[in-house]
Backbone as CSV, one residue per row, in Angstrom:
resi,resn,N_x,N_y,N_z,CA_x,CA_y,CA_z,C_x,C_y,C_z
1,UNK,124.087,120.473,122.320,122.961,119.563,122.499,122.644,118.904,121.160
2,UNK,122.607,117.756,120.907,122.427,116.755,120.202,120.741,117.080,119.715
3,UNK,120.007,117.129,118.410,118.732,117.131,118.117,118.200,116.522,117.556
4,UNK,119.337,115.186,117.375,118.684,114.194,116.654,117.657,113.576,117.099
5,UNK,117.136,112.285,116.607,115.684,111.596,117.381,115.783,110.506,117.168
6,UNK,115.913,109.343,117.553,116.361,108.293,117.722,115.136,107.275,117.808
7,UNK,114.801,106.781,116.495,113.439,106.184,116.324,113.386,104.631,116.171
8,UNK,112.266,104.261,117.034,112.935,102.558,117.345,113.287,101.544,116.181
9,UNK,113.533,100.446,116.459,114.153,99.955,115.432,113.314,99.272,114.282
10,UNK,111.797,99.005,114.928,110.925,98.639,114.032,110.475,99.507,113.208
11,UNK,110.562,100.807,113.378,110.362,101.979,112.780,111.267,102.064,111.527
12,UNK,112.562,101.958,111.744,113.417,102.339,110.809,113.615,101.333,109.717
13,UNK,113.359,100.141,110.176,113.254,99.019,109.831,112.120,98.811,108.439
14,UNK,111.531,98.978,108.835,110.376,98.920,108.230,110.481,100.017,106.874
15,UNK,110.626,101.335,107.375,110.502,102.345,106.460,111.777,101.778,105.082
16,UNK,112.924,101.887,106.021,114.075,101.048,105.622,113.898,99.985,103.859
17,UNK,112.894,99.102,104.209,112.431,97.969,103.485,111.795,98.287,102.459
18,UNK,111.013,99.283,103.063,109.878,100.157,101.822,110.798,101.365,101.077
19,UNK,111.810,101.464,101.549,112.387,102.735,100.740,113.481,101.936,100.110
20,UNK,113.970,100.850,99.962,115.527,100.170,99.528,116.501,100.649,99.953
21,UNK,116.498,101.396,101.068,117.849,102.073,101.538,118.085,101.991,102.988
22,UNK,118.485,102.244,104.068,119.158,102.553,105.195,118.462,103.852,105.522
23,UNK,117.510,104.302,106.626,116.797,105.165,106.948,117.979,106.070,107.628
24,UNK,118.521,105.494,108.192,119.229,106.439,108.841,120.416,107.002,108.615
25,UNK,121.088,106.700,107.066,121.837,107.387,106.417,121.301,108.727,105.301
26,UNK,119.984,108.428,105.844,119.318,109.722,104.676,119.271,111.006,105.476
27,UNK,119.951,112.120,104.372,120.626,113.216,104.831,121.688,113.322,105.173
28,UNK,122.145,112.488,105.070,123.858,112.721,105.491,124.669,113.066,104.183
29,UNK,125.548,113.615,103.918,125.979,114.250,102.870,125.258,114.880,101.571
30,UNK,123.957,114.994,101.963,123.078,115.501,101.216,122.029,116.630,102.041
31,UNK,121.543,117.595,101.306,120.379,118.128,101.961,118.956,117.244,102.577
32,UNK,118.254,118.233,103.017,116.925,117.528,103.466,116.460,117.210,102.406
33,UNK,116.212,118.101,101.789,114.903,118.509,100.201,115.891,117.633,99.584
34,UNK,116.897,117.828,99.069,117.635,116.281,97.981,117.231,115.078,98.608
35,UNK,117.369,114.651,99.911,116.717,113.396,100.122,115.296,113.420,99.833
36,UNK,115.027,114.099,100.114,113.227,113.746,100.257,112.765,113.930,98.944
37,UNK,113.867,114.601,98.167,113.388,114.729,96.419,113.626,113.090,96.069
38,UNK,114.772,112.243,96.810,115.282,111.196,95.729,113.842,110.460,96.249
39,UNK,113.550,110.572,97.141,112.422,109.612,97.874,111.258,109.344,97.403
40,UNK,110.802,110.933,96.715,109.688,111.489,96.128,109.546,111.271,94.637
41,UNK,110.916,111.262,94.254,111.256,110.659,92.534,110.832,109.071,92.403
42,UNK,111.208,108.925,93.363,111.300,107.204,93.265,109.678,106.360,93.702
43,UNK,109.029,107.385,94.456,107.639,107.159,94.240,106.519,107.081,93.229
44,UNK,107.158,108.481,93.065,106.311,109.416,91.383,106.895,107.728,90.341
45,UNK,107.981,107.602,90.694,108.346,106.688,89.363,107.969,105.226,89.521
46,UNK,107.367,105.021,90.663,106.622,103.735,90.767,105.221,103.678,90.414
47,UNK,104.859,105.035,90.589,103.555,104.548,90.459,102.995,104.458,88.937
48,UNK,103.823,105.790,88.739,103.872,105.796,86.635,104.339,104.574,86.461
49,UNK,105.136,103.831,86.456,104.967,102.310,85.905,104.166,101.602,86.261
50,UNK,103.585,101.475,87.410,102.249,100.654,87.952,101.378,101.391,86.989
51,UNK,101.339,102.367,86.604,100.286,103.160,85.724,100.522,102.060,84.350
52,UNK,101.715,102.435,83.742,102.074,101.854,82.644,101.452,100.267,82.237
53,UNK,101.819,99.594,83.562,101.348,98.349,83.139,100.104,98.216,83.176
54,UNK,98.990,98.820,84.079,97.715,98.621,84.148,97.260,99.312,82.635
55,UNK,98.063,100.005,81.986,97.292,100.754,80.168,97.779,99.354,79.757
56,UNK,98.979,98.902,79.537,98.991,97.697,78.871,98.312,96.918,79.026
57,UNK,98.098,96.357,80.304,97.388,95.431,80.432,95.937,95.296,80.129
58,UNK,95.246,96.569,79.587,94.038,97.072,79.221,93.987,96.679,77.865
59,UNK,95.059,97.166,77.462,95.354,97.084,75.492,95.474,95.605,75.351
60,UNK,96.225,95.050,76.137,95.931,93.684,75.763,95.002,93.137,75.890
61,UNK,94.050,93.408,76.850,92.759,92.617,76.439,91.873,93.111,75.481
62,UNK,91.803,94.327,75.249,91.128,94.677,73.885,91.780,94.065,73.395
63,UNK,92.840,93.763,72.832,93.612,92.754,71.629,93.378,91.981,71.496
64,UNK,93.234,91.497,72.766,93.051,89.519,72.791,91.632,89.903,72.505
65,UNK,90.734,90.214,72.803,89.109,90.551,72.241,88.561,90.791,71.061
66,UNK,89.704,91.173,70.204,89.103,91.691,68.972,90.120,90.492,68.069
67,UNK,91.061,89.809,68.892,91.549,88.761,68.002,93.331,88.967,67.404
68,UNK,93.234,90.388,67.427,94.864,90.575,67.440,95.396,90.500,68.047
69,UNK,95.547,89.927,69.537,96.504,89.220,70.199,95.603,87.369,70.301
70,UNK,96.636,86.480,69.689,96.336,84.948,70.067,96.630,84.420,70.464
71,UNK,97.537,84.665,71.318,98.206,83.668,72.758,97.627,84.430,74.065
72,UNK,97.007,83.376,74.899,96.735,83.221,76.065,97.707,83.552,76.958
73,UNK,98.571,82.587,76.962,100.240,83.006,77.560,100.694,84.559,77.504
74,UNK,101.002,85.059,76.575,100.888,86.572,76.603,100.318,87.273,77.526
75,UNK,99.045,86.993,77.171,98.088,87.891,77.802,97.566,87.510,79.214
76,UNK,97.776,86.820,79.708,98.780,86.264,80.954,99.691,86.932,81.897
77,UNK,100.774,86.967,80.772,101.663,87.348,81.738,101.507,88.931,81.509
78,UNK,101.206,89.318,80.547,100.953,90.715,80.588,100.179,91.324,82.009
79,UNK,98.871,90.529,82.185,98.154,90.947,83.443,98.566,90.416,84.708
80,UNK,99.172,89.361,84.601,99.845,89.433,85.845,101.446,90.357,86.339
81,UNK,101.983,90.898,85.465,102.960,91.899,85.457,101.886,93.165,85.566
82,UNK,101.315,93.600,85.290,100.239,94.842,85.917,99.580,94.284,87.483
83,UNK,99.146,93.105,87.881,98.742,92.578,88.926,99.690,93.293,90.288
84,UNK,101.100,92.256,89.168,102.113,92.578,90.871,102.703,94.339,91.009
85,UNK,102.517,94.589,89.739,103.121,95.769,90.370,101.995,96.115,91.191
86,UNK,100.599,96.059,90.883,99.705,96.760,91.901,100.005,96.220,92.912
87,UNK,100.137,95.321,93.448,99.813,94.499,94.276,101.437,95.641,95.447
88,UNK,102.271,95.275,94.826,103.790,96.055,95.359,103.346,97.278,95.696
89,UNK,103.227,98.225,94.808,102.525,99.233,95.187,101.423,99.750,96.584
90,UNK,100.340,98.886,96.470,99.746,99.138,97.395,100.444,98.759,98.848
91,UNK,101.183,97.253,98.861,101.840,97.217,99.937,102.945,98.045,100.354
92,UNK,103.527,98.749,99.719,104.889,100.197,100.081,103.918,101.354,100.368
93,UNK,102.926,101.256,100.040,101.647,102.956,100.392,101.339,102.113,101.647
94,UNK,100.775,100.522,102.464,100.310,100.640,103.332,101.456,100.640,104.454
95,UNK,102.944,100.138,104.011,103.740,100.495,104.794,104.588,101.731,105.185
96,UNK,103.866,102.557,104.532,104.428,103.951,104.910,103.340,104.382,105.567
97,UNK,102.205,104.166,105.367,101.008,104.547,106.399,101.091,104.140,107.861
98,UNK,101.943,103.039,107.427,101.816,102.498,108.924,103.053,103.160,109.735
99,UNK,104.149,102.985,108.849,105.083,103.849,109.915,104.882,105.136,110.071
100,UNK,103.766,105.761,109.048,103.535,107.552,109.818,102.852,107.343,110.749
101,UNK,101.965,106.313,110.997,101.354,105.995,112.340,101.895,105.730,113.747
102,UNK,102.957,104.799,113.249,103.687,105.241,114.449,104.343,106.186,114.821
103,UNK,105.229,106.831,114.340,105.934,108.013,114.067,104.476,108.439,115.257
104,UNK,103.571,109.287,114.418,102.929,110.285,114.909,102.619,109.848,116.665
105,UNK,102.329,108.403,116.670,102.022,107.943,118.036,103.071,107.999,119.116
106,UNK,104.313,108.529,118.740,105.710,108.219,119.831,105.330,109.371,120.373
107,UNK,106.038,109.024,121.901,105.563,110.202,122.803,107.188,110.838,122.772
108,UNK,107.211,112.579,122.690,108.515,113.183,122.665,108.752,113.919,123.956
């Protein structure tokens, strides 16, 4: 008997997009816990750079405030490179919310 679970295509799709990979090759020549570690690495490591840029982007405006940073442009693009990563960020957290939502809603 077969125990796989066969989850629709908007489902996989989706998760798919938010993870950069093929949902349904995860676990295959690998353990569970190794996938779900690379999954879990790659989270932890998004958000520490979304972290990263929002400290920069802090330091630069104290800079530009106190006068040691004098380009506008800079400090610019500095906050808008902290912007998008937030911005990325929050949209891959609301699309995994949404596919645990469905997930949880399929009838088995």
């Amino acid at each position: 008997m077969d125990a796989t679970v066969q989850f629709p295509t908007s489902i996989t799709n989706k998760v798919s997009d938010v993870l950069g990979r093929d949902v349904n090759k995860l676990g295959q020549g690998n353990s569970d816990s190794e996938s779900f570690d690379g999954i879990f690495n790659a989270a932890v490591k998004m958000i520490s750079d979304t972290n990263d840029y929002l400290h920069e982007a802090q330091k630069a405006e104290v800079a530009f405030a106190t006068g040691e940073l004098k380009s506008t442009h800079e400090l610019a693009v500095i906050e808008q490179k902290a912007n998008l990563s937030l911005q990325y960020t929050v949209a891959i957290k609301n699309a995994i919310i949404s596919a645990y939502k469905e997930i949880m809603q399929m009838q088995i």
